[in-house]
BADREN-574870 format. One line per field, with one value per residue (C-alpha): residue number from 1; y, x, z; residue in three letters. Coordinates in steps of 0.5 Angstrom, whole numbers, plus 500, padded with zeros to 3 digits. Layout:
% residues N
n <- [NUM,...];
yy <- [Y,...];
xx <- [X,...];
zz <- [Z,...];
res <- [ALA,...];
//
This chain:
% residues 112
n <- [1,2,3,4,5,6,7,8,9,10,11,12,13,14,15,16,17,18,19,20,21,22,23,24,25,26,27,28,29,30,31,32,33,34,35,36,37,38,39,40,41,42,43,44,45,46,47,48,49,50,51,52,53,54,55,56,57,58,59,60,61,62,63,64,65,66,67,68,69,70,71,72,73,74,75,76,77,78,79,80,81,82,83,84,85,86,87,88,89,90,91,92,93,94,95,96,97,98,99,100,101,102,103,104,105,106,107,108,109,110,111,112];
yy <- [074,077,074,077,075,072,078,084,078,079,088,087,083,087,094,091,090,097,100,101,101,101,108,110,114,117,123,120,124,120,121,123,118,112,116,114,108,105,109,106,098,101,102,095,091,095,096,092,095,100,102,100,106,105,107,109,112,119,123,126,134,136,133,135,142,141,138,144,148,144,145,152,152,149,154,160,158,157,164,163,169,169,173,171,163,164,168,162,156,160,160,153,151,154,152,145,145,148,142,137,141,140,132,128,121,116,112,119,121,114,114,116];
xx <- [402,407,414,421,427,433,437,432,434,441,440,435,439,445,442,439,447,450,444,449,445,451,453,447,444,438,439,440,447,454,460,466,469,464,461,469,468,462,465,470,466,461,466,471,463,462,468,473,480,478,475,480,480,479,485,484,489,488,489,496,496,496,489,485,487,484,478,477,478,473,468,469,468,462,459,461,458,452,452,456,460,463,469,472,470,473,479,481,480,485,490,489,490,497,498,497,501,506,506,505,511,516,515,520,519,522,525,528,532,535,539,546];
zz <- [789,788,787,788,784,787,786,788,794,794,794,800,804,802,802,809,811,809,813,820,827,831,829,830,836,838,836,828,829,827,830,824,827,826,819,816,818,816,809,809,810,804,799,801,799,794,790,793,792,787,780,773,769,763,759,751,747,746,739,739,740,732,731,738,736,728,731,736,730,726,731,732,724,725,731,726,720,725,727,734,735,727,727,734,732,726,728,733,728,724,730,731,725,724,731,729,722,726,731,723,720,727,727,726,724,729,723,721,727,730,723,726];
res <- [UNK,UNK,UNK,UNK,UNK,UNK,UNK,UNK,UNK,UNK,UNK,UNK,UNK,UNK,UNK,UNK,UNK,UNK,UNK,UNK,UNK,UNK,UNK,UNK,UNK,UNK,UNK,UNK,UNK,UNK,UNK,UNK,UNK,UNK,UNK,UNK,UNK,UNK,UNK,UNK,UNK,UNK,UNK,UNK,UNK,UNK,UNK,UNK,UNK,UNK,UNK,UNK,UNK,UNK,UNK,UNK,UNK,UNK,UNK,UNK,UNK,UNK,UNK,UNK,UNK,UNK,UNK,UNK,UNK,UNK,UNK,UNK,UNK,UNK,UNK,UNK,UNK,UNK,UNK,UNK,UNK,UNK,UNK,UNK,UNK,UNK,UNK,UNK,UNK,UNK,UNK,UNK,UNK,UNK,UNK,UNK,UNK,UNK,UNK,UNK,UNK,UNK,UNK,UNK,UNK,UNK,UNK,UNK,UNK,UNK,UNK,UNK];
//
């Protein structure tokens, strides 16, 4: 004997709900209009008024160029296009000091 849970139930009966018969026509072909719709009913059950993305602090822009610039390192001292790997890690590093050396501390220029 087999048994089923109670949720392989719940995605049956939902599975079961989601399969649209009245759009369906002999030919197996759906009209644009009614294929929208039962898309539209699919996505209010399945995600309701939408998705939350998830938000995380990204890394400010000086750091994620010293993070390229290390990884292209890394890819030139594995034998990955050495030269031109390491010239462009160079070039970023000089823009990301650049950038460092350009910040001003908000502390600093509120002062008045």
């Amino acid at each position: 004997m087999s048994k089923i849970c109670y949720v392989d139930k719940q995605f049956a009966q939902r599975s079961l709900e989601m399969i649209d018969h009245s759009i369906l026509s002999p030919s197996g072909r759906v009209s644009k209009r009614a294929r929208e719709a039962a898309q539209e009913r699919a996505r209010r059950e399945f995600f309701g008024d939408g998705l939350a993305f998830p938000t995380q602090e990204q890394p400010p822009e000086a750091e994620r160029l010293l993070l390229r610039a290390a990884e292209l390192r890394v890819l030139a001292d594995g034998g990955m296009k050495p030269r031109a790997y390491r010239r462009k890690a160079k070039e970023l590093e000089a823009l990301a000091a650049e950038m460092l050396v350009n910040v001003v501390p908000a502390e600093v220029g509120n002062r008045e």
